[in-house]
DRENLO-665979 format. One record per residue (C-alpha): x, y, z; residue in three letters; chain. Coordinates in steps of 0.5 Angstrom, whole numbers. Example, Ala and Ser with C-alpha at 12.3 -4.5 7.8 and 13.67 -1.06 7.14 Angstrom:
BEGIN
+-------+-------+-------+-----+----+
!    xx !    yy !    zz !  aa ! ch !
+-------+-------+-------+-----+----+
!    25 !    -9 !    16 ! ala !  A !
!    27 !    -2 !    14 ! ser !  A !
+-------+-------+-------+-----+----+
END
This chain:
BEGIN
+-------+-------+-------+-----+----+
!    xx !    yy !    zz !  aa ! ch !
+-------+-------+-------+-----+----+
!  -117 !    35 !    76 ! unk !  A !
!  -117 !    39 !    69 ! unk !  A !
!  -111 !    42 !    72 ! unk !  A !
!  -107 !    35 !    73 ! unk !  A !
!  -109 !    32 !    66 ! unk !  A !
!  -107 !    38 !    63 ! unk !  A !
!  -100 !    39 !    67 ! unk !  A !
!   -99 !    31 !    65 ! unk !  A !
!  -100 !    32 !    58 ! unk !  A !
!   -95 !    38 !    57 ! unk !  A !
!   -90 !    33 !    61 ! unk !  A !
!   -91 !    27 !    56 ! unk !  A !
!   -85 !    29 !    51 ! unk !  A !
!   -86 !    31 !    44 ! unk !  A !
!   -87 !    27 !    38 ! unk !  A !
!   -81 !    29 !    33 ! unk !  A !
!   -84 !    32 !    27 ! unk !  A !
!   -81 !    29 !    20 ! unk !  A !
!   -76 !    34 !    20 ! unk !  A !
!   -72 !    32 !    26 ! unk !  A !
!   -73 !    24 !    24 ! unk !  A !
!   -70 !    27 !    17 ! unk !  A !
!   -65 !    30 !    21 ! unk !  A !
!   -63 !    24 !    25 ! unk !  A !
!   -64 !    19 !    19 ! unk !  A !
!   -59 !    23 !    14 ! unk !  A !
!   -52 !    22 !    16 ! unk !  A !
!   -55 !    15 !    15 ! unk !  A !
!   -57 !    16 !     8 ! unk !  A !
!   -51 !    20 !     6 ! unk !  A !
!   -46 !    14 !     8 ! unk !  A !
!   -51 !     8 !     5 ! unk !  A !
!   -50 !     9 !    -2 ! unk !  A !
!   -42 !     8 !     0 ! unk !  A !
!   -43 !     3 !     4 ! unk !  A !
!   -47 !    -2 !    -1 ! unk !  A !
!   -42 !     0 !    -6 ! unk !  A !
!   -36 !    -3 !    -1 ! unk !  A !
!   -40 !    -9 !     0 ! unk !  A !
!   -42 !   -10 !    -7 ! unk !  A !
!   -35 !    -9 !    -9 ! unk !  A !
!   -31 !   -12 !    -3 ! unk !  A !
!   -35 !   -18 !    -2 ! unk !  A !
!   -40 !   -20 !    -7 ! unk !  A !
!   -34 !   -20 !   -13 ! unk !  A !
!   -28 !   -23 !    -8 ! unk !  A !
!   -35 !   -28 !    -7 ! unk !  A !
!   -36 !   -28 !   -15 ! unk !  A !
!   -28 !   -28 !   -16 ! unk !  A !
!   -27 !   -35 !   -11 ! unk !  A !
!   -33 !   -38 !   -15 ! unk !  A !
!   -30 !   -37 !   -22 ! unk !  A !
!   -24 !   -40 !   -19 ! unk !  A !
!   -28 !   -47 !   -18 ! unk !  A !
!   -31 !   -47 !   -24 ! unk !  A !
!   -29 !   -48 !   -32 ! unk !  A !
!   -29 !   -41 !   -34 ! unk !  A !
!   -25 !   -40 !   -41 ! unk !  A !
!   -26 !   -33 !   -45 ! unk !  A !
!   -33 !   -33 !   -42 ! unk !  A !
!   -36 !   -34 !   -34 ! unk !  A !
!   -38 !   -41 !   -34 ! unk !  A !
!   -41 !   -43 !   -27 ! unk !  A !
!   -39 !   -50 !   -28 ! unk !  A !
!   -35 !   -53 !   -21 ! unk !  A !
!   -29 !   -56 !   -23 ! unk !  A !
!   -25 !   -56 !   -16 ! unk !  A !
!   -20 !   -54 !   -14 ! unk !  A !
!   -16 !   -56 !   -22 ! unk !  A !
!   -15 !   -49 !   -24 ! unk !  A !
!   -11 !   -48 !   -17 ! unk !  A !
!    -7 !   -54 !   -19 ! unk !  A !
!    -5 !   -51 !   -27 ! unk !  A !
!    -4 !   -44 !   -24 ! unk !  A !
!     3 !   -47 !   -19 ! unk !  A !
!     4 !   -52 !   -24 ! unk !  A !
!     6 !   -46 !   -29 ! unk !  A !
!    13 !   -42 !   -28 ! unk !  A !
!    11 !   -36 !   -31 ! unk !  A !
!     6 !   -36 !   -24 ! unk !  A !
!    12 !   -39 !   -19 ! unk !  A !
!    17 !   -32 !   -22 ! unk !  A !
!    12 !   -26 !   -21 ! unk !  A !
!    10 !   -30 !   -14 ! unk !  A !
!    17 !   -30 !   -11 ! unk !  A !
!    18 !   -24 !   -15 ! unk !  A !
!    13 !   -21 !   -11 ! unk !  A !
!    16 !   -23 !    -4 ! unk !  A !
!    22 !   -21 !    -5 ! unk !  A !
!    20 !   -14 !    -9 ! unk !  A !
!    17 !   -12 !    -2 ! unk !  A !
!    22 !   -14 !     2 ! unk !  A !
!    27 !   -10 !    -1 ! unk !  A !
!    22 !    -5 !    -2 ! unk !  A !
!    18 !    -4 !     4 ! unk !  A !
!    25 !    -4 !     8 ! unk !  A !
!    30 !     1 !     4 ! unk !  A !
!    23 !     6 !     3 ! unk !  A !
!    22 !     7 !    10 ! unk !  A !
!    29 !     6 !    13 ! unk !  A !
!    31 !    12 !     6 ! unk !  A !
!    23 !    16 !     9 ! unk !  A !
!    25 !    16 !    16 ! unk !  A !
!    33 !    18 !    14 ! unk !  A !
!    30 !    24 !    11 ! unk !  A !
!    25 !    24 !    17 ! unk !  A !
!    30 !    25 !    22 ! unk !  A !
!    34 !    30 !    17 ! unk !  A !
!    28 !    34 !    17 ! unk !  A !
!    26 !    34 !    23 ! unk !  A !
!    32 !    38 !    25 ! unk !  A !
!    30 !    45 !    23 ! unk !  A !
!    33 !    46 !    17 ! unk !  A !
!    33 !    51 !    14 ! unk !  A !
!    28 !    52 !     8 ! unk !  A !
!    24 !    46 !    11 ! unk !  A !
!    18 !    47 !     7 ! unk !  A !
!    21 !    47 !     1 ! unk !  A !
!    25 !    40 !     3 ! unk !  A !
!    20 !    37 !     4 ! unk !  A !
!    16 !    39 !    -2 ! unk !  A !
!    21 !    36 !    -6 ! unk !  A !
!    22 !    29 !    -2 ! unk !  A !
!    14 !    30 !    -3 ! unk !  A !
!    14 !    31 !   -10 ! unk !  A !
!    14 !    24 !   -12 ! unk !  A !
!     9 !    22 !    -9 ! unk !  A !
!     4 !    26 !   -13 ! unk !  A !
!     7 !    23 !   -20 ! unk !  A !
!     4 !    17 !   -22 ! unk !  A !
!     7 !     9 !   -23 ! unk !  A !
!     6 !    10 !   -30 ! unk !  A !
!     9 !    17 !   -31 ! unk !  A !
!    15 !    15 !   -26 ! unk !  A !
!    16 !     8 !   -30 ! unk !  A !
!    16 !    11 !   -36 ! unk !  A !
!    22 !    17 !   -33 ! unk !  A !
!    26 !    11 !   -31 ! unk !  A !
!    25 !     6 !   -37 ! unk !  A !
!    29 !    12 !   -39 ! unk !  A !
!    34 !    13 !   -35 ! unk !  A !
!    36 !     6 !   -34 ! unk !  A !
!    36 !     5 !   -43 ! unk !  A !
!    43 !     5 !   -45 ! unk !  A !
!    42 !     8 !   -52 ! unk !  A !
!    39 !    15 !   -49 ! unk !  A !
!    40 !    15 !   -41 ! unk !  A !
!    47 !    14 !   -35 ! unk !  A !
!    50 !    10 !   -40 ! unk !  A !
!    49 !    14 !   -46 ! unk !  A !
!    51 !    20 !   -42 ! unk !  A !
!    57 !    18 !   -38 ! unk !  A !
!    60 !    14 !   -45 ! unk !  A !
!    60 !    21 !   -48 ! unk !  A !
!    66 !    23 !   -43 ! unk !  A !
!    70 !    19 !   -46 ! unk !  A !
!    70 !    12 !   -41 ! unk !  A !
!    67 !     8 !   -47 ! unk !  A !
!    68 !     1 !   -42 ! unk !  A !
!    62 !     4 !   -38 ! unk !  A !
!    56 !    -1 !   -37 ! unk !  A !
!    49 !     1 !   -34 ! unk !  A !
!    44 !    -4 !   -37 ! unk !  A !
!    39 !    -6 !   -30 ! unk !  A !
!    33 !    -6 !   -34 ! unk !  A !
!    36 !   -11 !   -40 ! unk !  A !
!    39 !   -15 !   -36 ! unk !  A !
!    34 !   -22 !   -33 ! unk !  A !
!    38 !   -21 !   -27 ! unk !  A !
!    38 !   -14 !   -25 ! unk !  A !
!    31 !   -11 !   -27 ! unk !  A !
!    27 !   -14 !   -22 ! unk !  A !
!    34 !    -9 !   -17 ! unk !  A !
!    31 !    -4 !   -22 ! unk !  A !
!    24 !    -4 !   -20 ! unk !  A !
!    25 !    -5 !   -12 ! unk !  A !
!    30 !     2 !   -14 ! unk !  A !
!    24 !     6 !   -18 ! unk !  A !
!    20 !     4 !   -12 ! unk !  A !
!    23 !     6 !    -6 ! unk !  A !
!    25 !    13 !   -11 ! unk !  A !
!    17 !    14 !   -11 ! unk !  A !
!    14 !    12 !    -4 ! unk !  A !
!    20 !    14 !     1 ! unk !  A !
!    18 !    21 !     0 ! unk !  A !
!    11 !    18 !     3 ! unk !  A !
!    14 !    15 !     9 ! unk !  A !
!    18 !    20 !    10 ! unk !  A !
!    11 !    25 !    11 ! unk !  A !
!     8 !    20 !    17 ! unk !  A !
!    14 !    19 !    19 ! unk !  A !
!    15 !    26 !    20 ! unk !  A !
!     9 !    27 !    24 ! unk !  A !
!    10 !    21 !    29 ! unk !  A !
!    17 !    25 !    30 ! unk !  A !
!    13 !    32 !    31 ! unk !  A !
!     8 !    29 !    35 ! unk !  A !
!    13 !    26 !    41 ! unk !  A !
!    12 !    29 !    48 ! unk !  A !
!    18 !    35 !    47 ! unk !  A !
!    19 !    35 !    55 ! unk !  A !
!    22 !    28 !    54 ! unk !  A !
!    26 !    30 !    50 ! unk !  A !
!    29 !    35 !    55 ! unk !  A !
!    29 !    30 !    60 ! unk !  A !
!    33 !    26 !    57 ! unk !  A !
!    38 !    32 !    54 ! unk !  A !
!    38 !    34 !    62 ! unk !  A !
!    40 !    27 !    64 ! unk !  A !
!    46 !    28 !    59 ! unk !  A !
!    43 !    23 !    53 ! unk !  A !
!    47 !    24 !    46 ! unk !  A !
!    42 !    25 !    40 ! unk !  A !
!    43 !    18 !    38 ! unk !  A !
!    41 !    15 !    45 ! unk !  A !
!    35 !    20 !    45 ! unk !  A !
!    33 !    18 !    38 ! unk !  A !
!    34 !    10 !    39 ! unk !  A !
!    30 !    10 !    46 ! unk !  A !
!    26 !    15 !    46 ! unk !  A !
!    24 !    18 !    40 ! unk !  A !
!    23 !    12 !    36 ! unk !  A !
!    19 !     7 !    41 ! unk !  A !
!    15 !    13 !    42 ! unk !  A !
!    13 !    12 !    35 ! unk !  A !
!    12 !     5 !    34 ! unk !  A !
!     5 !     5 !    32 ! unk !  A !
!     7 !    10 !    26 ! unk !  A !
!    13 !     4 !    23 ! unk !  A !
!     7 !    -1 !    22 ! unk !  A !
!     2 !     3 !    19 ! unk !  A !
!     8 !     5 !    14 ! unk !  A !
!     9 !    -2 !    13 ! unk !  A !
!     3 !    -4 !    12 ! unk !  A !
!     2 !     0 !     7 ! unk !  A !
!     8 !     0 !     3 ! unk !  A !
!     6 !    -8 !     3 ! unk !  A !
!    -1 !    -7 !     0 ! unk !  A !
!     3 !    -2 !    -5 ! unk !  A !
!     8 !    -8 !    -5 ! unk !  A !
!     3 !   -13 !    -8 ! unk !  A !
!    -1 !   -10 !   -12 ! unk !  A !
!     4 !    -7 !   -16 ! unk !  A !
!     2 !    -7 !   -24 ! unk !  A !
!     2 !    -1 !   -27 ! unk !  A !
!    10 !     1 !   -26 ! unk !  A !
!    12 !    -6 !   -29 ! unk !  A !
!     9 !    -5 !   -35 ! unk !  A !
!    12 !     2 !   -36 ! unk !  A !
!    19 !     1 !   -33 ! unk !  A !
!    21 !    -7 !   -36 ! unk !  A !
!    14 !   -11 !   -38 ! unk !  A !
!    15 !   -16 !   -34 ! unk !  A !
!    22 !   -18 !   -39 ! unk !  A !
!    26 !   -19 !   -40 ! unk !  A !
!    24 !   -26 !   -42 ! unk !  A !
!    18 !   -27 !   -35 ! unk !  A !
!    25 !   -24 !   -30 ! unk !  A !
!    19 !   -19 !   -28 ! unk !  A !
!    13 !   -20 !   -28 ! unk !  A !
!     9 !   -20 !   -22 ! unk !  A !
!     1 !   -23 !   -20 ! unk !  A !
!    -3 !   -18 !   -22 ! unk !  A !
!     1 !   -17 !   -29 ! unk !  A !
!     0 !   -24 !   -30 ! unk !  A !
!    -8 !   -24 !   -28 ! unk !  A !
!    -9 !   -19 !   -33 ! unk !  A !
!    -4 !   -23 !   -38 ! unk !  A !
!    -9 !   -29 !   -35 ! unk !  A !
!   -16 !   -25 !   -36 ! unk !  A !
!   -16 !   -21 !   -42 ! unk !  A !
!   -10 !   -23 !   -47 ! unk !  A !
!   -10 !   -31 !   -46 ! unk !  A !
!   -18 !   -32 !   -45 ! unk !  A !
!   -17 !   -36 !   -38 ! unk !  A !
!   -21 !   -33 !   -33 ! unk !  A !
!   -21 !   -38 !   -28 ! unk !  A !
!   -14 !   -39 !   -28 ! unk !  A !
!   -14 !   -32 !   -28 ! unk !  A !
!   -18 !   -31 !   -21 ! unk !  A !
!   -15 !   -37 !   -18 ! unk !  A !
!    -9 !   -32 !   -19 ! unk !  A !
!   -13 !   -26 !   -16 ! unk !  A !
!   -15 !   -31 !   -10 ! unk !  A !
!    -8 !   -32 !    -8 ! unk !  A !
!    -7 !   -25 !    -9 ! unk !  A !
!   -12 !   -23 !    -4 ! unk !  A !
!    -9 !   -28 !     1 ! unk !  A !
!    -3 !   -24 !     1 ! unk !  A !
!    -6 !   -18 !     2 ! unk !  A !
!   -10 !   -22 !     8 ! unk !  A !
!    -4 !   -24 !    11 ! unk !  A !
!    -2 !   -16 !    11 ! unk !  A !
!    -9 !   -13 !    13 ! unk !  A !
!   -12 !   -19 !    18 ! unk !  A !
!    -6 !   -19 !    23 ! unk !  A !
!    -5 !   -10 !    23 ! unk !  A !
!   -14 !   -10 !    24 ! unk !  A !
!   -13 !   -16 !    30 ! unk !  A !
!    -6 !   -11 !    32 ! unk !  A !
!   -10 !    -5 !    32 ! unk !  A !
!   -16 !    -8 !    36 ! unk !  A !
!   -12 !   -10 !    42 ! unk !  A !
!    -8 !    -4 !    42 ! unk !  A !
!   -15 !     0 !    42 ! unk !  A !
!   -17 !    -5 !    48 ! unk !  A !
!   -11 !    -4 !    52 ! unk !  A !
!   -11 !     4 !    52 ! unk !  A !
!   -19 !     3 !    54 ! unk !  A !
!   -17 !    -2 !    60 ! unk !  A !
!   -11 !     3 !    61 ! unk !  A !
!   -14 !    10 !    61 ! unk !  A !
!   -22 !     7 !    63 ! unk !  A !
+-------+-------+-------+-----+----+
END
């Protein structure tokens, strides 16, 4: 009976010590401090932003509701109707050229050149800079007094007009070119990985049977990485919507308010006028514009996943 007991007791499993639950418990305790960071700053701030939008709030928060007033003065003021469509149209021209330019240098990359890292070092290369940075560069290359202009009327062509920047109804194309000259070198390395990451047996199938390279490209290649073309889009468009610091160095919002844009104008708003809650009613609709870019991309990625699992499970 002694021997049963004890062979029953050595079958019950072991309590773990406190160095195994401390074990299992620290991935959890190295990530909750980010965690709780995100949530304060994701949630409970865009709560706090609403609330002040509803609310009275001058130079200081005041937790006064007023409705939805401040919503009716902020699409009431032409300054806020430009930089919206403003906004619009920067990231449809933006997000287009730079991933029709990043997927050009893509594909010319992706054809074994010679020196290829040093291209793609290169297309890169803006990247790493910042907007500021850039804006400033371009201010002045666009000025008229020291950039193309400047240098090109030292030729002798004296007629010669370069002038985007100064002009209301080119400086916002000036900002779309600076853009696209910044983050194309961005998509061109997400593209280049969807390019490298296609299934080279297909592509010799398709060579076998006799396909041109531009047949390979537009019905092999390309679909295959059309995943890749949504995340680039995605985030060239939360680039697209936040965009600030690189107006304020390139054109200041001028000339006049020809390009200002929303987060210029919550700054404007918050920090020089003393509106705050004009100013987060501005940053509200701010987030519904990135809302409608990342809410339909999670729903995207959520069906796909569910898809491949019903497809491999």
């Amino acid at each position: 009976m002694t021997l049963i007991v004890k062979t029953l007791t050595a079958m019950e499993p072991e309590t773990p010590g406190w160095r195994a639950r401390l074990a299992a418990w620290t991935p959890f305790l190295v990530i909750a401090p980010s965690l709780i960071a995100s949530f304060v700053y994701v949630f409970v701030f865009s709560g706090w932003t609403l609330y002040i939008s509803l609310s009275d709030s001058s130079m200081l928060p005041s937790y006064r509701f007023v409705g939805i007033r401040p919503y009716i003065d902020l699409w009431s003021n032409l300054r806020w109707k430009i930089a919206y469509s403003n906004l619009f149209f920067f990231s449809g021209f933006y997000v287009v050229l730079a991933m029709l330019l990043g997927l050009a240098l893509a594909i010319a990359i992706d054809q074994r050149v010679r020196g290829e890292a040093i291209w793609r070092t290169i297309f890169l290369y803006p990247l790493a800079v910042s907007f500021v940075v850039t804006g400033a560069v371009w201010r002045w290359i666009y000025s008229p007094d020291v950039g193309i202009e400047h240098f090109v009327r030292g030729f002798g062509w004296s007629d010669f007009t370069f002038r985007l920047t100064t002009d209301r109804n080119l400086a916002i194309y000036a900002i779309i070119a600076t853009g696209v000259w910044q983050s194309s070198g961005f998509a061109m390395a997400l593209f280049l990985a969807g390019l490298r990451s296609v299934d080279p047996d297909l592509v010799k199938a398709a060579q076998i049977d006799g396909a041109s390279r531009f047949r390979i490209y537009a019905k092999i290649i390309l679909p295959t990485i059309a995943p890749i073309f949504v995340a680039v889009a995605v985030v060239l468009l939360q680039f697209a919507i936040k965009t600030f610091d690189l107006v304020v160095a390139l054109t200041n919002g001028g000339p006049g308010i020809s390009t200002t844009f929303p987060a210029n104008y919550v700054y404007d708003l918050m920090f020089q006028r003393g509106q705050i809650n004009i100013g987060a009613a501005a940053a509200v609709m701010m987030l519904l514009a990135l809302a409608v870019v990342l809410v339909p991309y999670s729903l995207w990625l959520v069906w796909r996943r569910r898809r491949e699992g019903r497809a491999y499970g």
